[in-house]
N, C-alpha and C positions, 0 to 999 in steps of 0.2 A: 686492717689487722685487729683492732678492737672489738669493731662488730664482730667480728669470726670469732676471736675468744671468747666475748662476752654471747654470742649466740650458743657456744659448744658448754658453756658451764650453763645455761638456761636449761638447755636440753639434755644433760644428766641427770640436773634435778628434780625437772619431766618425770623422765624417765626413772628414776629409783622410785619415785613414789607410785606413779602408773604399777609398776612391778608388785607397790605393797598392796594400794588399795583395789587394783583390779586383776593383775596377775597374766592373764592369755597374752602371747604376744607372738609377734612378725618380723621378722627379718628390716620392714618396712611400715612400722609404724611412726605416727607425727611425732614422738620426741625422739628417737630413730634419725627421722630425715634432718630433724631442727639439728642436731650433734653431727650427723657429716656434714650438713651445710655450712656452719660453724667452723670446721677445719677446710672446707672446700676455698671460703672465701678467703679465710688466712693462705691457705695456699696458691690462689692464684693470683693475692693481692702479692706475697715476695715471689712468685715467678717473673710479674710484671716486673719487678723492680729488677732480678737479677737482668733481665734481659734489655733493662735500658741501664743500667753500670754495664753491659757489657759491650751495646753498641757504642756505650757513650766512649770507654776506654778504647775500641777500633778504629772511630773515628779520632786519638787524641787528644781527647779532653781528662784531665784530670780530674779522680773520684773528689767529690765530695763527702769525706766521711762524716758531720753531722748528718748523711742520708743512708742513714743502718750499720754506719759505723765504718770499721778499716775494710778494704776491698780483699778477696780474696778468690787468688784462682783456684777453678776446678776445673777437674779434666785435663789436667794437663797445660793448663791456660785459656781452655775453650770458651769458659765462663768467665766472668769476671762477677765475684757474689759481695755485694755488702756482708759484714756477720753475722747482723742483726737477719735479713733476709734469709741468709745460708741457714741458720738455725731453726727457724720457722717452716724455712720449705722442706727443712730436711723432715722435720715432726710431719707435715701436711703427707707428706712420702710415705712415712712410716704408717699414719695412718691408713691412706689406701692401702698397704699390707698386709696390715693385720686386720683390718675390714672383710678382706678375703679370707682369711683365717679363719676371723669370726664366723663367717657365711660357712665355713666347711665344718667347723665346729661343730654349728648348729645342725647341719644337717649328718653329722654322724650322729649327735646323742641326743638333740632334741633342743628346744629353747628353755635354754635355764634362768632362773632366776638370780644368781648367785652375784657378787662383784668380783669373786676372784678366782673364776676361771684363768686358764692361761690365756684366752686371745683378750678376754674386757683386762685386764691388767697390762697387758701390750699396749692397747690403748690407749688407755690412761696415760699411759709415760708419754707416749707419742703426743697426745696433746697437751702434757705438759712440756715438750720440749719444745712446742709451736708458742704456747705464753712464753717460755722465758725469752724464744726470739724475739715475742714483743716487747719484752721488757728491752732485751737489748737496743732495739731500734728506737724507743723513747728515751731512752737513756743517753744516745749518742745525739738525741738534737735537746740536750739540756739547756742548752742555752735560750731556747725558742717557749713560751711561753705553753703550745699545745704538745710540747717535748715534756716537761713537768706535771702537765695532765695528764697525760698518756700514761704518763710513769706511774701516776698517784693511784689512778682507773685502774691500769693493767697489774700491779702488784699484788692486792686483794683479791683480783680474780686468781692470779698461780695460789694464794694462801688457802683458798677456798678449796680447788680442785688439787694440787698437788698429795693432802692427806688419803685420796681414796685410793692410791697406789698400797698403799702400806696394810691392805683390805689381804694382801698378796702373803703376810705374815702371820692370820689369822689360825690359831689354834697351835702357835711354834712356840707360847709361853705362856705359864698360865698367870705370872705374876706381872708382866708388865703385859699392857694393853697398846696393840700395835699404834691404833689409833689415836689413842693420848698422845703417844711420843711422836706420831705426824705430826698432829695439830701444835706440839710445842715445839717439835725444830722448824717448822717453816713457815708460823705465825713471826717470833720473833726474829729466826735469820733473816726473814723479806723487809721485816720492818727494817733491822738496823743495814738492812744493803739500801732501800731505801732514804733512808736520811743519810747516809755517811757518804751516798751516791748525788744526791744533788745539795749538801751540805748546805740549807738552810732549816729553819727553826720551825718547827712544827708540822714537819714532813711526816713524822712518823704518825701524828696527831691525824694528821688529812686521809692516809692511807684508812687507819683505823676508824673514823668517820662511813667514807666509802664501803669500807670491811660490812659495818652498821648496816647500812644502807641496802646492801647487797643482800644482807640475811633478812633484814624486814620485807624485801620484795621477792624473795624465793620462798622466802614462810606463807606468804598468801598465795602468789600464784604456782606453786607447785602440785597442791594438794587441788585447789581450783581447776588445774588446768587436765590433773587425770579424772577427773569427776564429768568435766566439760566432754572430755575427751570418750569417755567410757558410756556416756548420754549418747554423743555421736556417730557411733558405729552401733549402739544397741548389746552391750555387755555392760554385767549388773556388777555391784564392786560387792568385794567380800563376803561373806556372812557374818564372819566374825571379827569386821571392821571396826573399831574404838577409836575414839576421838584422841587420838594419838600426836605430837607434835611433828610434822613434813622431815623425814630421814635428814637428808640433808643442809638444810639450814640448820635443825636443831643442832647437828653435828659441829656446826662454825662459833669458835668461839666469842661468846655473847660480850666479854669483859675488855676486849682489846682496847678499846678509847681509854679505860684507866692505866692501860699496861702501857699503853704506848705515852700516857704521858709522866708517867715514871721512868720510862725510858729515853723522854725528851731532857726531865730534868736532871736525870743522870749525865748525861753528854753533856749539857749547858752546866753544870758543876765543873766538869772535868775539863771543860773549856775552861774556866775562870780560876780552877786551882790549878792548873797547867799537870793535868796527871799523864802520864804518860801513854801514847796511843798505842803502843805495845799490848798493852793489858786492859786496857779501859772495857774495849768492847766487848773480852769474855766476861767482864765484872759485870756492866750492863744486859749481856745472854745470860747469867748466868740469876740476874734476879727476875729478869723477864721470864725467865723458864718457871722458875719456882709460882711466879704469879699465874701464868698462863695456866700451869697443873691444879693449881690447888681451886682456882676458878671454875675451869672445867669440872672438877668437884663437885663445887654450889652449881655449877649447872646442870646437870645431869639429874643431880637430887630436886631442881626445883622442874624441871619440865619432864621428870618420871614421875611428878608426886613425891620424892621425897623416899621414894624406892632401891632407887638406883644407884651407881659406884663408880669409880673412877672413870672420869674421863671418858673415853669415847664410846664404850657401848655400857650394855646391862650388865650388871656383875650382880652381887646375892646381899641381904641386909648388911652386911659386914663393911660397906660401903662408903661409912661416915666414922669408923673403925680408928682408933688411933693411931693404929700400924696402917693400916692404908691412907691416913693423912702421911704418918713419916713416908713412906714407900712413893708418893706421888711426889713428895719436896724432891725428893732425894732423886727422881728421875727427872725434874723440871730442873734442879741443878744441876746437874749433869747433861742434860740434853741442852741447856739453854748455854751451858757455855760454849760447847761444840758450835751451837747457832751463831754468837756473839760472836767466834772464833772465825768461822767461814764466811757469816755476813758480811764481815770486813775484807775479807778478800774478795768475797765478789765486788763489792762496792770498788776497791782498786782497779778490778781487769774491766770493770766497767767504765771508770774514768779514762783508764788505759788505751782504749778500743776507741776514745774520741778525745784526744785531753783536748781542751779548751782551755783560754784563758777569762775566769769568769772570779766570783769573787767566792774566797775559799777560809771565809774567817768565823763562821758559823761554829766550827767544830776542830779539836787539837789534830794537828797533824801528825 
């Protein structure tokens, strides 16, 4: 399951820059095939699995739910799906779908360049509905040491690709930037489903490490690998190619490791003054937002040159603007409480989906 995510978010990143720096393309080029391989392997890593929860439940053996969670039938009872599995293969499904789509797509109007057509935005959800399986299926073995890994790996990866869905809103407002408000509800809700999901201390810290990590190795081999690639078959890149920073990485918020540890120290406060968990976590979304926004600010400006404007894409000098400082706070408060809000719920239906008895004193209940 990891491989397969972690291969499907390689191969977008491929591919969005192939798109920039070289442009011609095929139904079947190498970051093409890398992104359905990527969902191929996620999908027939939870088909295996449904299909032994489902012999295992005919023969009567009771499910283990640390193994993708609570069992659940489908068809009727035909199946018997982990939901970690069920949600991953349902994405892996959806993919081949809208793969077809895209193929008919293409061949009525041509190969476009764009991210938000209707079938690449199909897409998009569909393999993010395949990470959040894996979230769930790490989630349900927390107990287990490469359950915690998995979780910490696979979190970063949905943070990373979940924002390119919101590509789908582009051009519906000219004052909020679809893209900022991705990168700030799903940087922060994953972090705090994250830490309030395996409630121990520096969960959010590790994710946003990983996050790091993720962006320094799509920053180099993105731009490397369409360059390798466009050597390869004999097409020449751009004319009016600029030493530009890789779409995608630059895209991923560069400041998460301070975010998340403001957000570690928030929780561990609220743990020791005993504040209530009713409200805690919008209070926590709700400064993680404002950080994430105004961040994404100094990033933009510092990897445009100092050109650039809010948040996720190019906006006009006005950028570092007074009113567009208020106007980003004002949508990273509001969006991060939303986050802080939902992160906790997921974090519940997550514990929910495998309660375990482990130790739960990290963080107020």
């Amino acid at each position: 399951m990891l491989i397969g995510t972690l291969t499907s978010l390689i191969g977008i990143s491929w591919d969005i820059e192939w798109h920039v720096d070289v442009g011609p393309d095929t139904f079947f080029t190498l970051s093409h095939l890398l992104l359905y391989a990527g969902s191929a392997l996620a999908g027939l890593a939870s088909l295996t699995m449904v299909l032994r929860s489902t012999f295992a439940q005919r023969a009567g053996r009771s499910a283990d739910r640390a193994v993708g969670g609570a069992p659940v039938r489908v068809f009727g009872g035909t199946f018997t799906a982990p939901l970690g599995y069920l949600v991953s293969g349902s994405g892996a499904a959806m993919f081949l779908l809208y793969g077809l789509m895209d193929l008919w797509w293409h061949s009525l109007y041509g190969f476009d360049a764009v991210l938000n057509s209707p079938p690449h935005v199909a897409l998009f959800i569909s393999i993010s509905v395949t990470m959040i399986g894996s979230i769930t299926v790490f989630a349900a073995a927390r107990e287990q040491l490469w359950g915690r890994i998995g979780l910490i790996v696979s979190t970063p990866i949905l943070i990373t690709f979940c924002p390119l869905t919101t590509y789908a809103f582009q051009g519906v407002s000219q004052t909020i930037d679809p893209q900022l408000a991705g990168n700030i509800f799903f940087s922060v809700c994953l972090l705090i489903t994250g830490a309030l999901t395996l409630r121990r201390r520096g969960i959010a810290v590790c994710i946003a490490a990983v996050l790091g990590a993720m962006q320094l190795f799509l920053w180099w081999f993105s731009p490397w690998a369409a360059k390798w690639y466009a050597g390869y078959v004999g097409l020449p890149l751009r004319d009016n190619l600029m030493d530009a920073a890789p779409v995608l990485p630059s895209g991923i918020p560069m400041f998460m490791l301070a975010v998340a540890v403001v957000i570690e120290a928030l929780l561990l406060l609220g743990r020791k003054q005993g504040w209530s968990a009713r409200w805690l976590p919008q209070v926590v979304g709700a400064v993680g937002g404002v950080l994430v926004s105004l961040s994404m600010l100094l990033q933009t400006n510092l990897v445009s040159g100092g050109g650039g404007g809010g948040g996720g894409g190019p906006m006009g000098q006005s950028g570092t603007s007074a009113s567009t400082i208020l106007t980003d706070a004002v949508l990273g408060l509001v969006i991060g409480t939303l986050a802080g809000y939902l992160g906790s719920r997921f974090a519940v239906l997550l514990r929910l989906n495998t309660p375990v008895t482990d130790q739960e004193d990290s963080l107020p209940r």
